[in-house]
N, C-alpha and C positions, 0 to 999 in steps of 0.2 A: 165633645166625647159622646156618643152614640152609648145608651141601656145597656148594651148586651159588653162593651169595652168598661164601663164603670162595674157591672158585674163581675165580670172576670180579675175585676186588681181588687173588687173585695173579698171572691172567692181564694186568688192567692193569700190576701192579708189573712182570713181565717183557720187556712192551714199550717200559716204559719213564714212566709217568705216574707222578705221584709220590703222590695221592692212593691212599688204600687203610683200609679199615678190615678188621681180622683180630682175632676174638675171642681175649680171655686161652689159653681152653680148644678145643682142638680134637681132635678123631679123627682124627690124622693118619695113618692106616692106611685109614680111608676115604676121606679126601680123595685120596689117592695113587690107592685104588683107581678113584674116579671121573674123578681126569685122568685116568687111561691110557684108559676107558672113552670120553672124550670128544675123544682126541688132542689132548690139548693137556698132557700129561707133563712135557716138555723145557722148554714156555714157564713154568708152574708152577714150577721148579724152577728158572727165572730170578730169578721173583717172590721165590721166599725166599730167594735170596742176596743180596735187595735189603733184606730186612726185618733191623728189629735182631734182632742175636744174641740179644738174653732172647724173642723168642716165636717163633725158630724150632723147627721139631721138633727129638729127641733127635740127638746125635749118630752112632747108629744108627741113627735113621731115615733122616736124610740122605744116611748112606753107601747104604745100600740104596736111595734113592732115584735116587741119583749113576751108581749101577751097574746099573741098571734103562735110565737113557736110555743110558746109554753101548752097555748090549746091544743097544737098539734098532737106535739108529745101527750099527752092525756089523754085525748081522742084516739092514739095508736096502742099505748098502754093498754085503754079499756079492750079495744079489739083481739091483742093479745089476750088481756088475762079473761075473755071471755072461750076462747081457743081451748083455753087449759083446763077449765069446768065443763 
């Protein structure tokens, strides 16, 4: 399964459908780096907290992924609440 098809079944999982196909094996250091590339990061990382725990990424990957959107989100916040001062 090709990044951009492993993408799209976690973007579905994160909005919420329940159908998804994700291979055994993934590059999930690619995949990460392709949502951030496509802005869809946060909703991705919807999707795998929707998938069963045996084919999510490693538990470090997760966290690093965890703290990636969270950076985001705060890095946007600030730009916002800088807007408004």
């Amino acid at each position: 399964m090709k990044k951009e098809e492993a993408l799209l079944s976690l973007t579905r999982l994160g909005i919420g459908h329940s159908a998804y196909l994700i291979p055994e094996i993934i590059d999930w250091a690619s995949l990460q780096d392709f949502a951030d590339r496509q802005g869809l990061y946060a909703l991705a990382l919807d999707g795998i907290e929707r998938m069963p725990e045996s084919k999510r990424p490693s538990q470090e990957m997760l966290l690093q992924w965890i703290g990636e959107v969270l950076q985001g989100y705060e890095y946007r916040y600030e730009r916002h609440r800088l807007r408004l001062t």
